[in-house]
N, C-alpha and C positions, 0 to 999 in steps of 0.2 A: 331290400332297403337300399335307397339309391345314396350313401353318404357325399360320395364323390358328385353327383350333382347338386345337390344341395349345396356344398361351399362354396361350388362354382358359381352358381346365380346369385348367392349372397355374400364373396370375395371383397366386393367392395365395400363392404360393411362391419365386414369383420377384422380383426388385429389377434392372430393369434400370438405374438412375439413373445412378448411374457406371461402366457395363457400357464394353468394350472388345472390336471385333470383327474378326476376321481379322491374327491377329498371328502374326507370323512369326518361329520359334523353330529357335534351331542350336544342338549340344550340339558343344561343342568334344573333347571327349573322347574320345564315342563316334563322331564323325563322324558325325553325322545330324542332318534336318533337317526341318520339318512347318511346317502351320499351323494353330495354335489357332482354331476359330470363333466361340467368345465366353468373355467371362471377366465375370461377374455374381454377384451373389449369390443362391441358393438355400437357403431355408431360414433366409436371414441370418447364412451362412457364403460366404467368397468362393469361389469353385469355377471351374472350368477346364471347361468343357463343349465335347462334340461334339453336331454335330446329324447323326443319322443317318438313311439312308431305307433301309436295308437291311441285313446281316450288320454286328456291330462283335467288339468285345472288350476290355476295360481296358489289355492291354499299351499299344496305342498312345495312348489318354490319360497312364499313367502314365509313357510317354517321353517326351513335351510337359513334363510337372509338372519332370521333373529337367533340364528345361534350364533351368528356375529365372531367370527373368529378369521376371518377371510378378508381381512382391510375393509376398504371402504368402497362397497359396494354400492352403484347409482342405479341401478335397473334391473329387471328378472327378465330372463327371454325363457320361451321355448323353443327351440329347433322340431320342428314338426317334422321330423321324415317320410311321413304316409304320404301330405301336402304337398313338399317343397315348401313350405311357407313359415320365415324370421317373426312371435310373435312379441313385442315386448310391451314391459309395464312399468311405468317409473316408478321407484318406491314410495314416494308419496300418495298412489293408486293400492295402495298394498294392506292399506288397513281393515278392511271390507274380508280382505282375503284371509291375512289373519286370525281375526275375530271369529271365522266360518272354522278354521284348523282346531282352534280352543276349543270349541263350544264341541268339537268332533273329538277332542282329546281329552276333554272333560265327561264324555257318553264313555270313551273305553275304559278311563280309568273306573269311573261307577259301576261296569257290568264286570270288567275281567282285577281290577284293586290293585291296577301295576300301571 
C-alpha cells in the first residue's frame, strides 16, 4: 500500500491542519457501531473519509455520517489505496446510500435479534 503517494498526488486537495483520526462512532438508534479513519478537509469542505485498500461502498460511510457526533460534516470521501484515486460524495447524494445501510441493518437484526 502506497500511503505516501497517494497524498502526494492529492496534497492539494487536502488540509490536514485540524484533521481528527480514528474516532469511534455508536448510533444509539440503529444500534451500531464503527470507526471513522480521518475526518479533514478535502476540497475545503470538512469530510468524513475512509481509507481503503480494497472493495468499499458509501452505505458504510454514510452510517458513520448519521451518527452525527463529528460537527458538521459536508462530504464522505474514500481514499482508494489500491487506485490512487480521491472519491467523494456530497451529503446530499447520501440518501440512496443510507436507505441501502437500513434496509442491511434491518436483515441482521431479524436473522441474528441484536
Amino acid at each position: 500500500i502506497k500511503y505516501k503517494e497517494f497524498f502526494e498526488k492529492h496534497k492539494e486537495r487536502l488540509d490536514l491542519k485540524k484533521h481528527k483520526l480514528n474516532i469511534e462512532v455508536f448510533n444509539d438508534k440503529w444500534m451500531y457501531s464503527g470507526e471513522v479513519d480521518l475526518i479533514c478537509r478535502v476540497d475545503k469542505k470538512w469530510t468524513l473519509a475512509d481509507l481503503k485498500t480494497g472493495g468499499w461502498g458509501w452505505p458504510q460511510l454514510a452510517a458513520y455520517e448519521k451518527c452525527g457526533k463529528e460537527g458538521k460534516i459536508e462530504q464522505l470521501a474514500v481514499f482508494d489505496l489500491k487506485t490512487n484515486d480521491l472519491h467523494v460524495l456530497p451529503l446530499v447524494d447520501c440518501v440512496e446510500h443510507w436507505e441501502q445501510f437500513v434496509y442491511a441493518r434491518g436483515a441482521f437484526y431479524a436473522r441474528f435479534g441484536i
